[in-house]
C-alpha positions as CSV (number, residue, x, y, z in Angstrom):
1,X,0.0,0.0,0.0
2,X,1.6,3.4,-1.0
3,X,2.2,6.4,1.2
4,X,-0.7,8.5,-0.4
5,X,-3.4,5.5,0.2
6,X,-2.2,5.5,4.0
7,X,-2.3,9.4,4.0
8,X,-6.1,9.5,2.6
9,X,-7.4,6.7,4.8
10,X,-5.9,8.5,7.9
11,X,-7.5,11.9,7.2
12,X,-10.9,9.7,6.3
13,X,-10.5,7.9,9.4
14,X,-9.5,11.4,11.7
15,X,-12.7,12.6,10.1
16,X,-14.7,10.3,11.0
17,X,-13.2,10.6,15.4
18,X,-13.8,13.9,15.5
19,X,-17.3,14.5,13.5
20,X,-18.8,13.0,16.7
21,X,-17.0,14.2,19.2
22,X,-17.6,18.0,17.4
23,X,-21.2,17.0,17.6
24,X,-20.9,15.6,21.7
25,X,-19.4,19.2,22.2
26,X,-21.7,21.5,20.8
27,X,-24.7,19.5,22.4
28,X,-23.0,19.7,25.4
29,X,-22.6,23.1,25.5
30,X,-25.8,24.3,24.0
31,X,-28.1,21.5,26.4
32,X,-25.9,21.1,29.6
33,X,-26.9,24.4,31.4
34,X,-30.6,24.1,31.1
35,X,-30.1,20.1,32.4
36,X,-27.9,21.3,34.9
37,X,-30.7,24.0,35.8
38,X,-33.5,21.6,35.3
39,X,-31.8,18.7,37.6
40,X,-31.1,21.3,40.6
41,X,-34.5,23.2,40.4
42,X,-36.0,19.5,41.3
43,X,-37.6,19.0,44.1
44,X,-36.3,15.3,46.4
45,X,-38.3,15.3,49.4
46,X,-35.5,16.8,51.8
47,X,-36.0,18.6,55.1
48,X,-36.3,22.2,54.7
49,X,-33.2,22.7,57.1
50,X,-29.9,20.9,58.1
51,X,-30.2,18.8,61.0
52,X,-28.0,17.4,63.5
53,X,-28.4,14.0,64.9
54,X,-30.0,14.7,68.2
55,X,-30.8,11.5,69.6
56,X,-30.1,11.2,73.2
57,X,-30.3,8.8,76.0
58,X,-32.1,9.9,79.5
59,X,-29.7,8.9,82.7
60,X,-31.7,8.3,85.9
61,X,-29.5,9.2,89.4
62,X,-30.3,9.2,92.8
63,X,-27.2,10.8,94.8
64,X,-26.4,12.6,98.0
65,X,-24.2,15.2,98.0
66,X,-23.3,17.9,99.9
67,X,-22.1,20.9,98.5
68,X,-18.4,22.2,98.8
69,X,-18.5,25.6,96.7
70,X,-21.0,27.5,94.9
71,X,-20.2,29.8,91.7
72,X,-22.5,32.0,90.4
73,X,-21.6,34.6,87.3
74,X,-24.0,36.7,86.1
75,X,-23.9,37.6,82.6
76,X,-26.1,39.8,80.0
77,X,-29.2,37.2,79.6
78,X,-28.4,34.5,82.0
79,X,-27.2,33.3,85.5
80,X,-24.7,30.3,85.5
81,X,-24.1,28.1,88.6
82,X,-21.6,25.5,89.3
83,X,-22.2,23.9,92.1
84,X,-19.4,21.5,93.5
85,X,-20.1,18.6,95.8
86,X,-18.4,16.1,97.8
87,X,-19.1,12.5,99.9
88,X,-20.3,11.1,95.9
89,X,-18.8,10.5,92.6
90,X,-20.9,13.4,91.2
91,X,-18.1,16.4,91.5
92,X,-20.0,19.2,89.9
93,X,-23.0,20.5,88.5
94,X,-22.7,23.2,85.7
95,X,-26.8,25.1,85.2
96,X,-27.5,27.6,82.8
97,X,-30.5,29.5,84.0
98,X,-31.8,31.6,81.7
99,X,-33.1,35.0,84.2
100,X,-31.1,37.7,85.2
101,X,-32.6,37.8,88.9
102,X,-30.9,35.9,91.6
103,X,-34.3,35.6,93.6
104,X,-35.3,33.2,90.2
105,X,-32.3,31.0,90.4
106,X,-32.9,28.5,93.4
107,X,-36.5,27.6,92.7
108,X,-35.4,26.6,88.8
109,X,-32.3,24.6,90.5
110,X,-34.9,23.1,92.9
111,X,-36.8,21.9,90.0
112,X,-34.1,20.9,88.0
113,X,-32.6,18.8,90.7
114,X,-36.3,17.0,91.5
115,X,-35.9,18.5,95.1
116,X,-39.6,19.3,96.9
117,X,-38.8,22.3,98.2
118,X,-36.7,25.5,97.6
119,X,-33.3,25.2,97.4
120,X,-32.5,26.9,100.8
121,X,-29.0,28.0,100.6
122,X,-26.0,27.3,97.8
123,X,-23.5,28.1,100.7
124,X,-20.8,25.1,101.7
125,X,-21.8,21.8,103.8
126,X,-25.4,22.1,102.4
127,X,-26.3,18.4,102.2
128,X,-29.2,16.8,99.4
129,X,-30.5,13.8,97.8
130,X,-30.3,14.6,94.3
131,X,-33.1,13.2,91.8
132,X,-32.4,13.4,88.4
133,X,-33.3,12.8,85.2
134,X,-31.5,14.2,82.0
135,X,-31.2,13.9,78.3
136,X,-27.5,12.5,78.0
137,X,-26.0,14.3,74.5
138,X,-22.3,13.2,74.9
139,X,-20.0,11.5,77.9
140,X,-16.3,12.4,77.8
141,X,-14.1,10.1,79.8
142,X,-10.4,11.1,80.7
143,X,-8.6,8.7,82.0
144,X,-5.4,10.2,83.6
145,X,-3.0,7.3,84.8
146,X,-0.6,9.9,86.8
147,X,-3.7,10.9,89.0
148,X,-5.0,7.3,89.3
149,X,-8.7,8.5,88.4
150,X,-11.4,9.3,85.5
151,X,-13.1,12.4,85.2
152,X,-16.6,11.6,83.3
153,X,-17.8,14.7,81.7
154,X,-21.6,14.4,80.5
155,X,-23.3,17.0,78.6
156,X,-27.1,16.8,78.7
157,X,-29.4,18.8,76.5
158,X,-31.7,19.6,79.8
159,X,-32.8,23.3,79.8
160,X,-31.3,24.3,82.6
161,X,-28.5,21.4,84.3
162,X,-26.1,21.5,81.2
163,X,-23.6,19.7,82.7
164,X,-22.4,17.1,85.0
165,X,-18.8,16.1,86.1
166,X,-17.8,12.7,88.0
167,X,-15.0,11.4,89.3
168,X,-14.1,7.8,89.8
169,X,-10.7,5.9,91.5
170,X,-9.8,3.9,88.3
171,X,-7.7,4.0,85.2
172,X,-7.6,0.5,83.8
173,X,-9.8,0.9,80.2
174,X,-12.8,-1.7,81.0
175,X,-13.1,-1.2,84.3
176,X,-13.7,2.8,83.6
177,X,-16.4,1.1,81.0
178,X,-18.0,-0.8,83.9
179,X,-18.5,1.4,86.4
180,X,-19.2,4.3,83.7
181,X,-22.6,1.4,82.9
182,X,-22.7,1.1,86.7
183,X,-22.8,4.5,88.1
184,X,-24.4,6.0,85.2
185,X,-27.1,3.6,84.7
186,X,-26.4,2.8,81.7
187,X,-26.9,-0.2,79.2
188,X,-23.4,-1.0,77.8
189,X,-24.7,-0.8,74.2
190,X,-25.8,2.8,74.6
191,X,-22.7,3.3,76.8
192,X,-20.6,2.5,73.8
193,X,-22.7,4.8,71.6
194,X,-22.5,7.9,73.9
195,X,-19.0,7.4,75.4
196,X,-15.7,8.8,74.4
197,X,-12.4,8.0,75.6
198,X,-9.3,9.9,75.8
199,X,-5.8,8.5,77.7
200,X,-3.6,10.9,79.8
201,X,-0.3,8.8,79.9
202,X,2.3,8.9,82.9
């Protein structure tokens, strides 16, 4: 086969690529924005807005404490107390009241804490039985081996008791699981959903 028939069927065969992909391009640029347009303007049965996961658990306690310190700061819109306690596990209480009046705060901590009566006084060596019930969001366990103890942080979604702290005398990995499903009350399946772990070496 000569040079010239090789030369011919080349530029027949170059011809015949590109006609189509010529004609893919041009479609594509005269049809892809109103696809594009048409395909985003649809409607899929979404939620209007983002949502977070807020599934949460609800932990059931029945403590005595009796109250070390009290710390109340008063800001723009709300009143925050941190109560901390001693003769239980339970080592603090973190509320976010939402008044600006002190005269407000101990009937809403009463409440909160499932106490019958008023809070009478947030001063040291106050003793109580503690009843409560909150909405568990998230339960941070550090585990700090030079101390020899585990602070338990739970975060709760309540509308006033925001936060909870515990302490407990072990370090060893499944015996902080244990009596985190212990103490806490709860089941280990929804212990291992809600709990996170972080070590503190020697």
């Amino acid at each position: 086969m000569s040079l010239s028939r090789w030369l011919l069927r080349f530029q027949s065969l170059k011809l015949e690529l590109l006609l189509p992909v010529l004609l893919l391009l041009i479609a594509f640029g005269l049809g892809g924005e109103p696809l594009t347009n048409l395909l985003l303007s649809r409607y899929y049965g979404a939620v209007d807005k983002l949502q977070a996961d807020t599934h949460t658990v609800t932990m059931k306690l029945l403590v005595n404490v009796q109250i070390v310190k009290a710390d109340i700061e008063q800001e723009a819109s709300q009143i925050i107390v941190k109560l901390n306690t001693t003769n239980s596990v339970l080592k603090k209480l973190e509320f976010e009241l939402p008044v600006t009046e002190l005269s407000s705060v101990k009937p809403m901590i009463a409440q909160e804490l499932g106490l019958s009566k008023e809070v009478e006084t947030l001063q040291a060596n106050t003793q109580m039985q503690l009843q409560l019930a909150v909405n568990v969001l998230g339960i941070l366990a550090s585990i700090d081996q030079e101390q020899g103890l585990t602070k338990v942080e739970v975060n709760t979604t309540n509308s006033v008791l925001q936060k909870l702290e515990f302490e407990f005398p072990v370090t060893e990995l499944n015996s902080v699981k244990t009596i985190i499903v212990q103490e806490l009350g709860l089941s280990p399946e929804k212990a291992r959903t809600l709990v996170s772990y972080r070590i503190k070496d020697k």
